[in-house]
N, C-alpha and C positions, 0 to 999 in steps of 0.2 A: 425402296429400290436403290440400290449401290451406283451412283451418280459414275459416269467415264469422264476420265480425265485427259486431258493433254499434258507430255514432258512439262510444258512451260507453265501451268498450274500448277502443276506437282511441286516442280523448283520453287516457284516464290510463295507457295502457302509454307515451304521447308525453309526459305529463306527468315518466312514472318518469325517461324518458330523459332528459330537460332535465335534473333534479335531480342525475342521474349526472355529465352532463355537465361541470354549472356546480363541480360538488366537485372532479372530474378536472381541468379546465383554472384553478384558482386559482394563479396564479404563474408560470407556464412560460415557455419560451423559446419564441422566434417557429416554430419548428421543430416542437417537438411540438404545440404549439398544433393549427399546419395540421394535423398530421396526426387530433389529436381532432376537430378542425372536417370534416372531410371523413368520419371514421369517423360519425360524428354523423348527418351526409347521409348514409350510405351505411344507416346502421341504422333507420333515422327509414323510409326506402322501404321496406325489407323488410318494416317492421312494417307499416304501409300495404297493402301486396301478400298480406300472412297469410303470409309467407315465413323470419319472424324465428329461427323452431326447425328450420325446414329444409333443412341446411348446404347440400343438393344443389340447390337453388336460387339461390346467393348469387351466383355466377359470373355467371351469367344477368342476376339483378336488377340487379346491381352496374354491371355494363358498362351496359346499357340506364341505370341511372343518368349514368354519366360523359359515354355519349355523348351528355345531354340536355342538361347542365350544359355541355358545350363547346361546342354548336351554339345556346346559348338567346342570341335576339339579342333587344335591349328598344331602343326609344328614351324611354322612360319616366323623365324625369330620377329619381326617386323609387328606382325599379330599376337603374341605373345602375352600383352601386356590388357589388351583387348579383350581376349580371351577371359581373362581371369578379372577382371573389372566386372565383366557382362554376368561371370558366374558368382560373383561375392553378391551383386545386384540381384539375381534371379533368388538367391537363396536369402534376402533379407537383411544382408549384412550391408546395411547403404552404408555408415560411415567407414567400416575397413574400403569399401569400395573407392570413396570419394579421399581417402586419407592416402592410398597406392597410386590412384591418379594424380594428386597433389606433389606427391614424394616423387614421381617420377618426371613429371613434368620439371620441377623445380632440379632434380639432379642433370634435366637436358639442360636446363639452361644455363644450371651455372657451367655443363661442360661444355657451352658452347662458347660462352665467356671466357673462358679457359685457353679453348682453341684460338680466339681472336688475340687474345692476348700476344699467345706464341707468334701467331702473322704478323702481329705488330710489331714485337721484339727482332722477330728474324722475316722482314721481307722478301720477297720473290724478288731474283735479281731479273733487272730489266732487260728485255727480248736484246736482243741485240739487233741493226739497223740492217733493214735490209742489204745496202751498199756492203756493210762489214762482213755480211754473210757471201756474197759473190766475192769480194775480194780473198778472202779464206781458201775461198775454193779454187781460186788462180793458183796462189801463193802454195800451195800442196804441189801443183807441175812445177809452177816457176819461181821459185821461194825470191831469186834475184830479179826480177822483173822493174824495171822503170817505172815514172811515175806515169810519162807519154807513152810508154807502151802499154800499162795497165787501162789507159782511155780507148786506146783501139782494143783491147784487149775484149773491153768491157761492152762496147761497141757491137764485136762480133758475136760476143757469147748471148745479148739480147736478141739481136737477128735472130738465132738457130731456135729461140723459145716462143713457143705458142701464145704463152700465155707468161708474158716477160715481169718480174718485180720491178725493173725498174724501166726506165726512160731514158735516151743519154743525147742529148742535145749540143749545140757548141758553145753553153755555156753554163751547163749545170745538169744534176743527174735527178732525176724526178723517179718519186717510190707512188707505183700507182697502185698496189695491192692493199695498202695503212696508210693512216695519218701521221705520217713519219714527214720531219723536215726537210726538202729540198738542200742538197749539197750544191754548193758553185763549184765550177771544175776548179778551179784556184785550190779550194781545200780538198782535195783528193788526194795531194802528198800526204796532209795528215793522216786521214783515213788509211792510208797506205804505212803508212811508220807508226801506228798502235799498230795494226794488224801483226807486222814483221815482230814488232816487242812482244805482244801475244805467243805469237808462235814459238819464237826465240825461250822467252820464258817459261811454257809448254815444255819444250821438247830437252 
């Protein structure tokens, strides 16, 4: 009798298997490899099926596995690679099997390599601060605007928002959306003379 399973059986007898797996295939030749890669698929369904302890099942399962794997057609770039793993497998060919997976695995990584590299050479320039982002948007109406006028300024355009970036107190401007540093009112002229150079150099 084909025992019922629960989701959370299912997962960690799938979980035991992986572990099995990943210990068995460290090192191997393209050869054995396929053939653990394909025993893998073949054990992973019986378990699936409540079939795993019942040897007079396996024939059965096993076949309806292979023939599923050789007939699975994708056009799904993502599946692609799966695809044809599954069918080199199904048809006997473990090592071309296990030597496609290796080759392509090893082409993600080193392009992933690749890509970090490039982030690293050319970083994302930093967000800009909140404060610099509401002054910008002053300085569009009032390009010539004060430093004491830009504090009320800043003052009213918080009021009118719901859901305000920043805070303006009498003695510093607080960003409550980031982890961004607290500005003292004192440095708001700076904040306000890059802004203008920005623009100035812009425009």
């Amino acid at each position: 009798m084909i025992p019922d399973r629960s989701p959370e059986e299912f997962w960690l007898m799938q979980q035991m298997l992986e572990i099995e797996f990943s210990e068995r295939t460290h090192a191997i030749a393209d050869k054995e490899l396929g053939e653990e890669i394909l025993e893998f698929i073949l054990i992973r369904e019986r378990i699936r099926q409540g079939v795993e302890s019942i040897s007079e099942y396996w024939a059965d399962v096993d076949k309806q596995t292979l023939l599923r794997m050789q007939s699975w057609d994708t056009v799904q770039y993502k599946l692609l690679l799966s695809d044809r793993v599954f069918k080199l497998l199904a048809e006997g060919r473990n090592s071309d099997a296990a030597f496609l997976l290796k080759d392509a695995t090893q082409t993600k990584v080193e392009s992933y390599s690749l890509h970090q590299k490039e982030i690293a050479k050319n970083p994302r320039p930093k967000a800009l601060h909140p404060l610099t982002i509401e002054i910008e948007k002053i300085l569009d109406t009032q390009p010539n605007i004060s430093t004491n006028a830009l504090y009320y300024e800043l003052k009213r355009e918080v009021s009118n928002v719901e859901f305000p970036t920043l805070k303006i107190t009498d003695t510093e401007i607080i960003c409550t959306t980031e982890k961004r540093h607290n500005v003292p009112k004192k440095n708001l002229r700076q904040f306000l003379s890059r802004a203008k150079k920005k623009i100035h150099s812009n425009g």
